[in-house]
C-alpha positions in Angstrom: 152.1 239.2 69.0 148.2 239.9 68.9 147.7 237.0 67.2 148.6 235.0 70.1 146.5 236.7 72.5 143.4 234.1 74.2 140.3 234.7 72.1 137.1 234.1 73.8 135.0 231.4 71.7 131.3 231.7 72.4 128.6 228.8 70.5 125.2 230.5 70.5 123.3 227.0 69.8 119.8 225.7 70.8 118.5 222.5 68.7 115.7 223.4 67.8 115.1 226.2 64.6 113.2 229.6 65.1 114.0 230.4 68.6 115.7 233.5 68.0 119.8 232.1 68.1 120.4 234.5 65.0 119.2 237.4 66.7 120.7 236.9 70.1 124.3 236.3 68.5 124.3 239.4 66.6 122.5 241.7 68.7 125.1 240.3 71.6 127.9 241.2 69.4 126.7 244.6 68.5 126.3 245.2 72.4 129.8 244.5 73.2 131.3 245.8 70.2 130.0 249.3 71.2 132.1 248.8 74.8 135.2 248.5 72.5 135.2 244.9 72.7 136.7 243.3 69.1 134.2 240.8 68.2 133.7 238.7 65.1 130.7 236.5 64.1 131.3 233.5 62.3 128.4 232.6 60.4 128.4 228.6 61.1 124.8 227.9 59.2 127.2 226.7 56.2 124.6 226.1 53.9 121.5 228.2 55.0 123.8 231.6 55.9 121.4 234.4 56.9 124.1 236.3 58.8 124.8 239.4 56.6 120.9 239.1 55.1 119.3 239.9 58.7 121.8 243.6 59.1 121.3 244.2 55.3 125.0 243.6 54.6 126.1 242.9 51.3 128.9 239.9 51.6 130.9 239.4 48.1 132.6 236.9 49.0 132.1 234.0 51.4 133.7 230.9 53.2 133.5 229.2 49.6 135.9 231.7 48.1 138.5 231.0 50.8 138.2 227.2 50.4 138.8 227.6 46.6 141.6 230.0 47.8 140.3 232.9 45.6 140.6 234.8 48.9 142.1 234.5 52.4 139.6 235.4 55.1 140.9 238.5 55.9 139.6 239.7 52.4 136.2 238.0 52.7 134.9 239.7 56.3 132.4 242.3 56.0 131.9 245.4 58.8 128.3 245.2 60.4 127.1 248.2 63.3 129.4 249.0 66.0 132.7 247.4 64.1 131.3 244.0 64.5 133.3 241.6 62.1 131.1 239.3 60.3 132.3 235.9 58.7 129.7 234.8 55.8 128.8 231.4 54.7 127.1 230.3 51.8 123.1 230.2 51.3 121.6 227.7 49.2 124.8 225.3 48.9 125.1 221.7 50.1 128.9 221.0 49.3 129.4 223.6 52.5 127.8 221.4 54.3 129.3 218.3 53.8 133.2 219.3 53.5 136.1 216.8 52.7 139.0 216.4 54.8 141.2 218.7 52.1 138.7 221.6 52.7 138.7 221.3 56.5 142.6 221.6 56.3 142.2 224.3 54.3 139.9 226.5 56.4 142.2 225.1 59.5 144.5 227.3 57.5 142.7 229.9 56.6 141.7 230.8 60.8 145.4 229.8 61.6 146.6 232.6 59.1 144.0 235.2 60.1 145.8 238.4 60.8 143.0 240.5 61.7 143.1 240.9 65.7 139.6 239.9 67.8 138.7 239.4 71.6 135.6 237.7 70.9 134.5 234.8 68.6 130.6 234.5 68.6 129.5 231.2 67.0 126.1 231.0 65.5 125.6 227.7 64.0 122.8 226.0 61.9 119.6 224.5 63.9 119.5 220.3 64.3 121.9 218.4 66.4 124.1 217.5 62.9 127.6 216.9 63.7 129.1 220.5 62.1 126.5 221.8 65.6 128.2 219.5 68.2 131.8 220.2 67.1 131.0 223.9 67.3 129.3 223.8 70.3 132.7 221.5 71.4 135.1 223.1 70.4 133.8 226.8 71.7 134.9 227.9 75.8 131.2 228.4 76.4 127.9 227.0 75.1 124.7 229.3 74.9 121.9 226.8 74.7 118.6 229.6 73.1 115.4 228.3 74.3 111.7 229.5 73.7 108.4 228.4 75.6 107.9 225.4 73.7 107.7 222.2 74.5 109.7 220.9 71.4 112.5 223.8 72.1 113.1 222.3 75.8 113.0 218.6 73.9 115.3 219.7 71.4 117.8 221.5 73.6 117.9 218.7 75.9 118.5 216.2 73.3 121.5 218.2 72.3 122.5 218.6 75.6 122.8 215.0 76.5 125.0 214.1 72.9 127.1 217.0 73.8 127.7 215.6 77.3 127.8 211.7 76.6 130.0 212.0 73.2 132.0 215.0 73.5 132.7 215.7 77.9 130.8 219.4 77.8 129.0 219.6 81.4 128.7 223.5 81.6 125.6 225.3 79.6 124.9 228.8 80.1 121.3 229.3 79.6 119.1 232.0 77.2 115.4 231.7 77.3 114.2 234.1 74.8 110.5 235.5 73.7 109.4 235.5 77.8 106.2 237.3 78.7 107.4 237.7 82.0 110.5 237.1 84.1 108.5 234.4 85.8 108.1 232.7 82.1 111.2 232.7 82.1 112.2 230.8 85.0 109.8 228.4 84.7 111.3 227.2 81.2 114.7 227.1 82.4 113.2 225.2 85.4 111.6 223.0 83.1 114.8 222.2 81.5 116.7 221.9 84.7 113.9 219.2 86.4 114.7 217.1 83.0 118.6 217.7 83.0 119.0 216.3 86.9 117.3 213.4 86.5 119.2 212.2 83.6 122.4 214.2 82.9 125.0 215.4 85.4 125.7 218.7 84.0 125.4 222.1 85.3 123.2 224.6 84.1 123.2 228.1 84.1 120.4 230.8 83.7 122.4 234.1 82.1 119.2 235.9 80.5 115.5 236.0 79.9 114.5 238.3 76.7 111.1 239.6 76.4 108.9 239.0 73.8 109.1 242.0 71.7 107.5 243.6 68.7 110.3 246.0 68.0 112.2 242.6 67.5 109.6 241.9 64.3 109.6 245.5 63.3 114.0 245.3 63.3 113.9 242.3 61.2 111.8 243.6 58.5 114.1 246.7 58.7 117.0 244.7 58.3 118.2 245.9 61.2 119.4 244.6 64.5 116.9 245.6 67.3 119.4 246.9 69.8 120.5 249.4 66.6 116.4 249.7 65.8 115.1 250.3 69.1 117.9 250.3 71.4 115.7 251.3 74.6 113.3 248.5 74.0 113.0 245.7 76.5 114.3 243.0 74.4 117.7 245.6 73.8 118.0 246.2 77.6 117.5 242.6 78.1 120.3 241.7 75.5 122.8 244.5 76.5 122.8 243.2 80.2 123.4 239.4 78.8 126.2 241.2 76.8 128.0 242.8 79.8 127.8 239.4 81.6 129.8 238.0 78.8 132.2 239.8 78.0 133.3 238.9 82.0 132.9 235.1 81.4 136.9 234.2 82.0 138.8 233.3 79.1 140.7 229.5 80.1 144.1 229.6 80.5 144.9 226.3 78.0 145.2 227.0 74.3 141.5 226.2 73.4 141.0 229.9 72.7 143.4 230.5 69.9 141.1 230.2 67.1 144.0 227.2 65.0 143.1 225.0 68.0 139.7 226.3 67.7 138.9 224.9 64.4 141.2 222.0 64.5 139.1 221.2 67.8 136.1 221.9 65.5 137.1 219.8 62.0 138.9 216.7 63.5 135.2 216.1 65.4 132.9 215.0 63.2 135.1 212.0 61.7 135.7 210.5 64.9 131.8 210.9 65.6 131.3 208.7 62.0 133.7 206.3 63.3 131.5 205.4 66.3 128.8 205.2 64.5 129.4 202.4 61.9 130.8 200.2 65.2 127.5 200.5 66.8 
């Protein structure tokens, strides 16, 4: 009967690369792992995985082994701090990134036969606006949209905001603006954002967290560590662990988007259709 029970599906996105998506995902899922909260990250970069490299985890096997059903993906999930389950992609391999239609059934499968029990599915997925990033970002409950105080991070999130609204329906985007000097920094990004996203888009934005710029963060990293594991009273930790607790109340939906079969079906069946518009244009 676990399996059944609503899983909470959370895309940590953002558009643009370097903005810190990585870190918030894991360092979020450490934080509510250590409130007893089952939480697993699926690595979604499928061919540039850095996942398990940034906490110094060794994965043996990846999402490649289960598509050439060497394993299921019970057997390929590694154990990071806190419990945190970890899902590892592949580094370095472009066939990952362009998967036929037999492979998407087959990792359909693969999350449709999972036995391993979670609460919480934390989606970190590649930078760009490709079509693997929409149809995670689709097919999660809620979208986490990571910016930083650059103009081509407000650009890029708002370009993926507006495909994600105009092609796929998705008019609710919580809101992390990472690397602030101040709280004010902070709210003047996210205003920044907003003044573009009313004129143009009727969506609805929400601010959940502004992360301080933080050394420690730079320090973790080289230690292969997460920084709320590193330095778990710095400001950047504090400022993670309170965007942590606010998640794990966002309400799971009531519909079967959060068992992770519809999940991924929602996720693979996505990017065909997008192909198909595209060639009538």
């Amino acid at each position: 009967m676990q399996k059944k029970k609503q899983v909470k599906v959370i895309a940590v996105t953002g558009g643009k690369g370097g903005v810190g998506k990585t870190s918030v995902t894991l360092n979020m899922a450490i934080a509510m792992a250590s409130q007893g909260v089952r939480v697993m990250v699926l690595d979604a970069d499928l061919g540039l995985a850095n996942v398990d490299v940034m906490l110094g985890v060794r994965a043996k096997h990846n999402l490649s082994h289960v598509l050439s059903g060497e394993c299921s993906l019970d057997e390929i999930i590694v154990h990071g701090p806190q419990g945190v389950m970890i899902i590892p992609a592949t580094s370095g391999t472009q066939s990952m990134v362009e998967l036929s239609p037999a492979e998407h059934g087959g990792l359909i499968r693969a999350f449709s036969e999972m036995e391993t029990p979670i609460d919480v599915l934390l989606v970190d997925t590649a930078a760009g606006i490709s079509d693997m990033v929409l149809s995670f970002a689709k097919a999660a409950q809620d979208v986490l949209m990571v910016v930083c105080d650059e103009p081509t991070s407000i650009t890029d999130a708002y370009a993926l905001i507006k495909i994600l609204t105009r092609e796929y329906g998705l008019y609710r985007f919580r809101v992390v603006v990472n690397m602030v000097r101040s709280l004010r920094e902070g709210q003047d990004v996210f205003s920044k954002l907003t003044r573009v996203t009313d004129r143009f888009l009727d969506v609805t934005l929400e601010l959940v967290a502004c992360i301080p710029f933080d050394n420690n963060v730079r320090q973790s990293i080289r230690k292969q560590k997460a920084i709320i594991e590193a330095f778990p009273k710095s400001p950047a930790s504090l400022a993670v662990r309170a965007l942590a607790d606010k998640a794990c109340l966002w309400p799971v939906p009531s519909q079967p988007g959060g068992h992770l079969e519809f999940f991924i079906e929602s996720l693979l069946n996505k990017p065909q259709e997008i192909k198909e518009e595209d060639t009538s244009e």
